[in-house]
C-alpha positions as CSV (number, residue, x, y, z in Angstrom):
1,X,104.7,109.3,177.1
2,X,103.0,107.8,173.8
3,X,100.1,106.1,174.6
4,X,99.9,102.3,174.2
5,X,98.1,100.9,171.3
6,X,97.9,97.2,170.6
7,X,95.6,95.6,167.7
8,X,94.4,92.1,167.3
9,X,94.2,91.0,163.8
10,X,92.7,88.2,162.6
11,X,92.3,86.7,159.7
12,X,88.2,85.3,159.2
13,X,88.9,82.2,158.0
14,X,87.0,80.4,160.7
15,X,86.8,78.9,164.2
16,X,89.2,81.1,167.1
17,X,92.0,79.1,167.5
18,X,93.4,78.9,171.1
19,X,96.7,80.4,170.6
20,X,94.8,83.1,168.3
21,X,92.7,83.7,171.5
22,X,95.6,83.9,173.8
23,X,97.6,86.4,171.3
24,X,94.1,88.8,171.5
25,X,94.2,88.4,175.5
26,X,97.9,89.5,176.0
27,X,97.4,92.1,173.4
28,X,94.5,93.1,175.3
29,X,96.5,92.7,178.7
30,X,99.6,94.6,177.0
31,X,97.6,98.0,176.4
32,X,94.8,97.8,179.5
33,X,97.8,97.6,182.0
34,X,98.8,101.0,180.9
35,X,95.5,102.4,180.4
36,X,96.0,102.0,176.7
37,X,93.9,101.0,173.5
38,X,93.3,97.5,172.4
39,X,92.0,97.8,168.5
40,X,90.5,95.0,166.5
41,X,91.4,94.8,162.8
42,X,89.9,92.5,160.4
43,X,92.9,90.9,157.8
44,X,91.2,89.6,154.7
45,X,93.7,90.2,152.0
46,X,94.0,86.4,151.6
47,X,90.3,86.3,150.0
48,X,91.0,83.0,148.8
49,X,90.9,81.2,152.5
50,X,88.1,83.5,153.9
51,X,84.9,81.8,155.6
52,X,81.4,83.2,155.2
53,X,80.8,83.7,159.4
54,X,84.0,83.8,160.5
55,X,83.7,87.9,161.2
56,X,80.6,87.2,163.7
57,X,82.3,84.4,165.0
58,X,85.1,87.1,166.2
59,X,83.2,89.2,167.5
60,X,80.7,86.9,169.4
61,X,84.4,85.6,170.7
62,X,86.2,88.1,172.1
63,X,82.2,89.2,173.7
64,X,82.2,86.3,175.4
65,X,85.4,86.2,177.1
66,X,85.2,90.0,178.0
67,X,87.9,91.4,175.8
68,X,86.2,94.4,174.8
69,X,88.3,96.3,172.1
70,X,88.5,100.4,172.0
71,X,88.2,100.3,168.3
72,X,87.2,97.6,165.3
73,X,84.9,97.8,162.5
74,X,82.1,97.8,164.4
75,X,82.8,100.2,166.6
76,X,84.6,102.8,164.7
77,X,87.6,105.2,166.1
78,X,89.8,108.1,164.4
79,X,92.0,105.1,162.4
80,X,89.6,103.3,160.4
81,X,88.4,101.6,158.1
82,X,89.5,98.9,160.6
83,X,88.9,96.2,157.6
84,X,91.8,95.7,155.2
85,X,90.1,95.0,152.1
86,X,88.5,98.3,152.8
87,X,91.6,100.4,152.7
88,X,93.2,99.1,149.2
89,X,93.4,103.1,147.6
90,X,95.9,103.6,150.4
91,X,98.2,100.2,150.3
92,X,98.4,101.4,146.1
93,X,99.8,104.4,147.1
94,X,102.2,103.6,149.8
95,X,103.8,100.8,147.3
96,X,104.1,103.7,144.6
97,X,106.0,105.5,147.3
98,X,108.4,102.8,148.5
99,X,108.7,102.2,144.7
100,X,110.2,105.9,144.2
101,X,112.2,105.4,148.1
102,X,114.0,102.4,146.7
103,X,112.2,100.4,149.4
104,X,110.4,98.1,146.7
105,X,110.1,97.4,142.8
106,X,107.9,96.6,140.2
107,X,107.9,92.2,139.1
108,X,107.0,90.8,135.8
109,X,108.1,87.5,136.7
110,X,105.8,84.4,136.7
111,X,105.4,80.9,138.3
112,X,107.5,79.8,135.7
113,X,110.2,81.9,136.5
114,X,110.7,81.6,139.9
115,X,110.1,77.9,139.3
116,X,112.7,77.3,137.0
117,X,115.0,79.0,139.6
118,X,114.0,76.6,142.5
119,X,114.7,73.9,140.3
120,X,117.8,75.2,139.2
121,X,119.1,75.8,143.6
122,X,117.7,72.3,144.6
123,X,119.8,70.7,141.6
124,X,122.8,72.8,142.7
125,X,122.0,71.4,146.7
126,X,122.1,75.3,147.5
127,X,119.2,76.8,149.3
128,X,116.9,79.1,146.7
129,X,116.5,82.6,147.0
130,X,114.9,84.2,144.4
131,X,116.7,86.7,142.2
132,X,114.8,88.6,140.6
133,X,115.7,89.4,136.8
134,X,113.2,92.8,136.9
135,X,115.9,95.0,139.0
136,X,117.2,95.4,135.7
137,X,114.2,97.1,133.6
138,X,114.3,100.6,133.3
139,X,111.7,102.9,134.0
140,X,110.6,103.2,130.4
141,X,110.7,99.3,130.1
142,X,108.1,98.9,133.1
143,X,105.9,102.0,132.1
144,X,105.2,100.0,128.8
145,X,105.1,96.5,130.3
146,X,102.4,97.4,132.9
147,X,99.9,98.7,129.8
148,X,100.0,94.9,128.9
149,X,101.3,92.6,131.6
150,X,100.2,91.7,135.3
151,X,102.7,92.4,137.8
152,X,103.5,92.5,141.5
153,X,105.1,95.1,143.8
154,X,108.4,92.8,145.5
155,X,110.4,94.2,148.3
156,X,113.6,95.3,147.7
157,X,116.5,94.2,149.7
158,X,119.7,95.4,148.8
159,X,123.0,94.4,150.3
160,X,124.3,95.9,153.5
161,X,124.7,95.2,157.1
162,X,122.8,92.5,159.1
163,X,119.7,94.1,160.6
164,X,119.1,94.1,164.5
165,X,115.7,94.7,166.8
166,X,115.0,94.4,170.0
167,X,112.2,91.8,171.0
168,X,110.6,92.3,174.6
169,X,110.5,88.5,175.1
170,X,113.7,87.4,172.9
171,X,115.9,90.0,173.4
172,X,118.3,91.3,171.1
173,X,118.4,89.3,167.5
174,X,120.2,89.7,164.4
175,X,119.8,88.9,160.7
176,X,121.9,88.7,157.6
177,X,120.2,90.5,155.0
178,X,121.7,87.7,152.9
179,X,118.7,85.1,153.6
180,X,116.0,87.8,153.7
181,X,113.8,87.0,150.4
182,X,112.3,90.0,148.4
183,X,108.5,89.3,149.8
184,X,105.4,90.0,147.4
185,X,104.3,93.3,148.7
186,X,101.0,93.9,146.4
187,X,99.8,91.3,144.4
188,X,98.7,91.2,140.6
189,X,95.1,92.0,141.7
190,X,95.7,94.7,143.9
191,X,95.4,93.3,147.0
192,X,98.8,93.8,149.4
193,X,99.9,91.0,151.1
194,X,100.2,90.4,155.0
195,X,103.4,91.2,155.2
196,X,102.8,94.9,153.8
197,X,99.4,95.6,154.9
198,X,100.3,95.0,158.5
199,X,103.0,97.3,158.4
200,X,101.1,100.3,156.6
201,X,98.0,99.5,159.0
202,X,100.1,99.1,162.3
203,X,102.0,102.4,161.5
204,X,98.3,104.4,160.2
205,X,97.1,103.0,163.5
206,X,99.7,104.7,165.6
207,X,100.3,100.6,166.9
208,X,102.5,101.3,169.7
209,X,103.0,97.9,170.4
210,X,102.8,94.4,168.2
211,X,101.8,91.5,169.8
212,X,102.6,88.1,167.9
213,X,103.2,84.6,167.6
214,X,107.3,83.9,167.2
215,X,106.8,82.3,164.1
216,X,106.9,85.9,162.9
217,X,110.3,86.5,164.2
218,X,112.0,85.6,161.1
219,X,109.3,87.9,159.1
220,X,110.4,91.1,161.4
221,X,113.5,91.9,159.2
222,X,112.1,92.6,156.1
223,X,109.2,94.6,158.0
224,X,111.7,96.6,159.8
225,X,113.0,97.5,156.1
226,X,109.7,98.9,155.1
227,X,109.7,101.0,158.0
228,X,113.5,102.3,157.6
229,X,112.4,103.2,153.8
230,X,109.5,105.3,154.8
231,X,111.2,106.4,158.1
232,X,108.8,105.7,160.2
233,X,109.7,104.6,164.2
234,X,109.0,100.8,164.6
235,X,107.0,99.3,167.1
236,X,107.5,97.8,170.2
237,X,107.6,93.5,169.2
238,X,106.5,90.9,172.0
239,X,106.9,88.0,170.4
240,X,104.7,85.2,172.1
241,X,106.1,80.7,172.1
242,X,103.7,79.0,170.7
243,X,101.0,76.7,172.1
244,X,101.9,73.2,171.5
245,X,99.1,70.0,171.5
246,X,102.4,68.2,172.7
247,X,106.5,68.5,172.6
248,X,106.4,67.5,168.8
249,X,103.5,69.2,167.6
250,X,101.6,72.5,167.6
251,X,98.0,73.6,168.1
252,X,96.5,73.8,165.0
253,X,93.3,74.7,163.4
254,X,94.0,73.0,160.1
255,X,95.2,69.8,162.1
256,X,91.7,69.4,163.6
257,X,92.7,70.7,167.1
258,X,90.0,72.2,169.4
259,X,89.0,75.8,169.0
260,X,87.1,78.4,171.6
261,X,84.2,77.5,170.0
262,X,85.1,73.5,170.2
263,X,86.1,73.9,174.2
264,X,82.7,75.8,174.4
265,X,80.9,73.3,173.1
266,X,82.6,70.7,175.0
267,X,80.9,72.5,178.0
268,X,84.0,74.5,179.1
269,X,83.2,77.9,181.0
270,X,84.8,80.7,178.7
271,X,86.1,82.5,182.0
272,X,88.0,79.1,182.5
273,X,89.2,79.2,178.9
274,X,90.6,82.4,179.2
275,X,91.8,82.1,182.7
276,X,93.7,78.6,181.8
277,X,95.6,80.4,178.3
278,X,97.0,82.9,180.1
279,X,99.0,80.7,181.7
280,X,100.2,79.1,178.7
281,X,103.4,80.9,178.2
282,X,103.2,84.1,180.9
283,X,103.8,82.7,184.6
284,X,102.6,85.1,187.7
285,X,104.9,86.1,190.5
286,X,102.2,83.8,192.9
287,X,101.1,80.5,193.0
288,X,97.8,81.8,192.4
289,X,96.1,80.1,189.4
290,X,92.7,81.4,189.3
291,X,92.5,85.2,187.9
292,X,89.6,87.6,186.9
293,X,90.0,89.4,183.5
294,X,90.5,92.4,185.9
295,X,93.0,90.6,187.9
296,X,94.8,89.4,185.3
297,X,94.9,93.2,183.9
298,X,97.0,94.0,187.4
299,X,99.1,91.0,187.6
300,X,100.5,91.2,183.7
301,X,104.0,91.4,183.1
302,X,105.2,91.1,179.5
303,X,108.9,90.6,181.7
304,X,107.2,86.7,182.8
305,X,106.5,86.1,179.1
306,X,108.4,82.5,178.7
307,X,110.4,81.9,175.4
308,X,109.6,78.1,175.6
309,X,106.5,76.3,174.0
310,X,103.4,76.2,175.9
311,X,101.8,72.6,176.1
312,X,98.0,73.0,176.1
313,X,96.9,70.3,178.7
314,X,93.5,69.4,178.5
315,X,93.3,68.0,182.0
316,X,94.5,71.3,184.0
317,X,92.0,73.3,181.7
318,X,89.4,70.2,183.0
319,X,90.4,71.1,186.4
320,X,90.6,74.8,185.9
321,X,86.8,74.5,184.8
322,X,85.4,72.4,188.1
323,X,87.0,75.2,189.7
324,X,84.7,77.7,188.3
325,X,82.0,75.5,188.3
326,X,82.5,75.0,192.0
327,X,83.0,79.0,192.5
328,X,79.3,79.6,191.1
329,X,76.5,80.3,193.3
330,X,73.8,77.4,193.1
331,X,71.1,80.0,191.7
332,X,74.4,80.5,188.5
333,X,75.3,77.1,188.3
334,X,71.6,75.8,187.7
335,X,70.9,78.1,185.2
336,X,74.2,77.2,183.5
337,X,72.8,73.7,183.5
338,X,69.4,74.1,182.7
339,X,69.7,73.7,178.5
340,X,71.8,70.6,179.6
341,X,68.9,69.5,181.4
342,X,65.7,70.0,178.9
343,X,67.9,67.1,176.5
344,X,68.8,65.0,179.5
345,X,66.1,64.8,182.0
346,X,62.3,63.9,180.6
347,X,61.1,62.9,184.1
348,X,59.5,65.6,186.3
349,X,61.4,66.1,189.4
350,X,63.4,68.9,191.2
351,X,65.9,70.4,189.2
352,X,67.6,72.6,191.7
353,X,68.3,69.7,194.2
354,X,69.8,68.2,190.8
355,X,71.9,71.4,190.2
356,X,73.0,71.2,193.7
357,X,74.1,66.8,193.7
358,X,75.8,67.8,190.6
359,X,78.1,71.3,191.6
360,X,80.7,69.7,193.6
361,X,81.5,66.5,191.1
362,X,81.0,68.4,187.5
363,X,84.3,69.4,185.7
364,X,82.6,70.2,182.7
365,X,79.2,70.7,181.1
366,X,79.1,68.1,178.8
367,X,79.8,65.1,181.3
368,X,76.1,66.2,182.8
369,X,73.9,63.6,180.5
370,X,76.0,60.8,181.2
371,X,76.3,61.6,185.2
372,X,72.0,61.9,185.3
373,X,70.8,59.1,182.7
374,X,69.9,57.5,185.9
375,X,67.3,60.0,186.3
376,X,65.0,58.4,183.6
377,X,65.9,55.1,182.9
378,X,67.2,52.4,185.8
379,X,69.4,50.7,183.2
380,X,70.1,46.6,184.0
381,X,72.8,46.2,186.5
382,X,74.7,43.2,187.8
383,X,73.6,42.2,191.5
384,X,77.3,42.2,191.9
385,X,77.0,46.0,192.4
386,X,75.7,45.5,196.1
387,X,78.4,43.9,197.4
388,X,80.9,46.2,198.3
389,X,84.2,45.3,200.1
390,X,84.7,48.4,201.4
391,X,81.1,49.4,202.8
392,X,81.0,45.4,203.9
393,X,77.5,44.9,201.9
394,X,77.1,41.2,202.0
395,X,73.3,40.0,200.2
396,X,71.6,39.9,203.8
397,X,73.0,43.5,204.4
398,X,71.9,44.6,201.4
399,X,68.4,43.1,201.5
400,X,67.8,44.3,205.3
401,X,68.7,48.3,203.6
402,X,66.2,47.8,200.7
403,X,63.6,46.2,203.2
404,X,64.1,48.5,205.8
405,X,64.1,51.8,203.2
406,X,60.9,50.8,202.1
407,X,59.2,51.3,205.5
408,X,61.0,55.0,205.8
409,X,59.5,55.7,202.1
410,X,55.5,54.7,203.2
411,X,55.7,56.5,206.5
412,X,57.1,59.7,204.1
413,X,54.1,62.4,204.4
414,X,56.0,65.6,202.4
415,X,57.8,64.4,199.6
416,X,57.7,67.4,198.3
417,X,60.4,68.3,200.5
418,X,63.9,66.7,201.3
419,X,64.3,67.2,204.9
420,X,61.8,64.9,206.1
421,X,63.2,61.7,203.7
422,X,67.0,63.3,205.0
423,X,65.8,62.9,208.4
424,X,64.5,59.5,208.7
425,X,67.1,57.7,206.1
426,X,69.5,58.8,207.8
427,X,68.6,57.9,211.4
428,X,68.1,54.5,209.8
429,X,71.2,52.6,210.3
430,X,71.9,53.7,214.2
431,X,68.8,52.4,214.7
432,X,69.6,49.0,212.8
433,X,73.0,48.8,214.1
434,X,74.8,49.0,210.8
435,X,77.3,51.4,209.3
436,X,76.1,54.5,206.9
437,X,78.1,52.5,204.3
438,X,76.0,49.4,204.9
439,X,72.6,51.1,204.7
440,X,73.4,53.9,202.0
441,X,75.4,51.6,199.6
442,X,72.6,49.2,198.4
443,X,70.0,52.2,198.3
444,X,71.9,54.1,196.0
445,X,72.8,50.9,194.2
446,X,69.2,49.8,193.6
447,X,67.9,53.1,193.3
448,X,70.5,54.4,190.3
449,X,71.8,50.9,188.7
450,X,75.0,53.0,188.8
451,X,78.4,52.4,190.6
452,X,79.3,56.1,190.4
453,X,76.7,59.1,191.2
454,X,76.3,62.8,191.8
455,X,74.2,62.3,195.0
456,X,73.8,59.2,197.1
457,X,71.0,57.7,199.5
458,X,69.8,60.5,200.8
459,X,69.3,62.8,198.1
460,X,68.2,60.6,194.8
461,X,64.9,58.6,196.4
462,X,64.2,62.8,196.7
463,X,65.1,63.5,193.1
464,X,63.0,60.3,191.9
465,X,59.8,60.8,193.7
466,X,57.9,58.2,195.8
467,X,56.8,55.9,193.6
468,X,59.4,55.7,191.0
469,X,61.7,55.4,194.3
470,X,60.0,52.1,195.3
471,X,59.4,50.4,192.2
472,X,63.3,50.7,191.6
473,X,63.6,49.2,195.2
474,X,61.5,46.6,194.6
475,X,63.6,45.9,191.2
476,X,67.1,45.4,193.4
477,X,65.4,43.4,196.4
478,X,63.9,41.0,193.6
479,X,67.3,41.0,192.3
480,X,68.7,40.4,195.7
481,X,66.7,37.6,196.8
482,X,66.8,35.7,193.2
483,X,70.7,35.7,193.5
484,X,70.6,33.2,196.5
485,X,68.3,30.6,195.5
């Protein structure tokens, strides 16, 4: 059995967009489930739209998420150069050759020409195609004209019946080679187009496999035609929906929509990343949602590939991440945190027990300045906050907590530790004869300035220290009592 190859090519022109990122994964899923090769390939014959960067910025991604390729340009195999603008001798010589198989010819034609020609079809209302005047010139004609003139290598489609492949997710689709256009194959400056230079590099690669977004579908045709002229054996297409930011509209990079490197910014985990865009067009056989890289490797089945669009939804992702969050061990989780904290946190207090308040309410990285401001500054707050349907806080409730908190806080001896405050707060209202609610409520209130917390009562006095502890206390029973007079 040939052994399965897959290859991941992008092109550098900046961030990883998602549904790039999900193409690399299934590729990647594609050739590990059958003990296969996954290859990266850099494609940077468009030179005009390439980014100074953007070739660290894939590898650094596809490190990060723990797709590990077999073979790329930094980690060379038996196939390379795995770069395309490093292999131009041999795209020149394969276009000479489909030249002399009929599979291609040799274009004079400008902008002006195949201008004039659009023109011409929308004036008409007929759809353009263009026809190209140089299948006329004879050898001798072209041998003289290239001494003088700049010219392309076009495709060459000549009529004859419709052309039929096989797509693993689409099935069975036919063309007419009627609308197939005679694609640029190598351009005036040497350089072969995408639409050549993957086929030459898939077949050199022994590509056993090609992995790629359906908007290729329509492309497939013509590249089938290459590889009819040369008669090489074709691939195996999985053609993947896209990923769509709604029902309307796609994902896109050039439409401002979030990369990898946006979402890890954001403070999303790129496990969770990964994790959620598999999911976004392959379903499992389970209702399991959360996968390893390795589980996902056993679970793949290009047969659950779904032709429909994807619709990327922020808030599962969201969810997906409090998940993994929550999945950490505290010792992970802080150290996760910690950068988060040295921006976010100038007072000196326990940053573990901070770690720990925060594990079980976090979703995502980035909510962690807003959810600890409280740490350094007790912002103003409306004495309103202590009254609290609910926990049935009235102002004499709420002043008895505050007065009564500050006697556990002087008899404290080891605030150093938590268990000692934990203790004696929360033997507090049994002893009072009020609910937790009616004794917590107002100390988290006057303590914080905040209607929503990680942590309550028990474990922010902790956090604050002693002294910052009572001075806010002080601050809400001043507040309290001023409120009735």
């Amino acid at each position: 059995m040939k052994k399965v190859r897959t290859r991941f090519a992008p092109s550098p022109t900046g961030y990883m967009h998602i549904g790039n990122l999900r193409t690399a994964l299934y590729e990647y899923l594609v050739a590990k489930k059958d003990d296969g090769d996954f290859i990266l390939r850099i494609e940077d014959t468009d030179q005009n739209r390439l980014v100074e960067g953007s070739v660290d910025i894939i590898y650094n991604t596809l490190n990060q998420v723990g797709l590990h390729y077999d073979e790329g340009p930094d980690k060379p195999g038996n196939f390379g150069p795995y770069v395309q603008s490093e292999r131009l001798p041999m795209y020149k010589k394969y276009a000479d050759e489909l030249i002399e198989k009929g599979g291609a010819h040799i274009c004079f034609c400008d902008e002006t020409v195949i201008q004039a020609q659009r023109d011409a079809a929308e004036k008409a209302g007929v759809p353009f195609k263009f026809q190209d005047p140089c299948h006329h010139l004879s050898k001798e004609e072209i041998e003289t004209r290239k001494a003088s003139e700049a010219y392309v290598v076009r495709q060459t489609i000549l009529p004859g019946a419709s052309t039929v492949f096989h797509d693993e997710v689409y099935g069975d689709i036919e063309v007419d080679r009627e609308i197939l256009d005679e694609q640029v194959l190598l351009k005036s400056d040497g350089f072969p187009t995408y639409n050549f230079a993957n086929v030459i590099d898939d077949h050199q690669m022994e590509i056993s496999h090609v992995v790629r977004g359906n908007e290729y579908l329509s492309s497939t045709p013509k590249y089938n035609l290459i590889y009819d002229s040369f008669g090489w054996e074709k691939p195996t297409y999985i053609h993947l929906p896209p990923v769509m930011k709604d029902e309307q509209h796609k994902l896109s990079k050039r439409n401002g929509d979030a990369s990898f490197q946006d979402l890890v910014s954001k403070g999303y985990l790129a496990p969770a990343i990964l994790n959620y865009i598999a999911l976004l067009g392959w379903s499992p056989e389970t209702n399991q949602e959360i996968y390893t890289l390795e589980e996902l490797t056993k679970a793949f089945s290009v047969k659950r590939i779904s032709k429909s669009p994807a619709i990327f939804d922020i808030e599962k992702l969201k969810w997906m991440n409090g998940m993994y969050l929550r999945a950490m061990s505290l010792d992970e989780f802080h150290a996760t945190c910690l950068p988060y904290y040295k921006d976010s946190i100038k007072r000196v207090c326990d940053l573990k027990e901070v770690s720990k308040i925060l594990q079980q309410r976090l979703t995502i990285l980035s909510e962690i300045p807003e959810m600890v401001d409280f740490i350094d500054t007790l912002a103003d707050y409306d004495v309103q906050m202590y009254y609290h349907p609910k926990m049935k806080t009235d102002n004499a409730v709420s002043i008895l907590a505050l007065e009564e908190s500050l006697k556990v806080y002087e008899t404290i001896q080891n605030w150093e530790s938590v268990d000692e405050l934990h203790q004696k707060l929360s033997e507090t209202p049994a002893r009072l004869g009020i609910k937790n609610g009616q004794f917590y409520w107002p100390i988290r209130t006057a303590v914080t300035g905040k209607q929503f917390t990680p942590g309550g009562a028990l474990e922010i006095p902790y956090i604050l220290g002693k002294e910052e502890t009572i001075r806010r206390t002080l601050i809400g029973l001043d507040k309290l009592r001023q409120s009735v007079q």
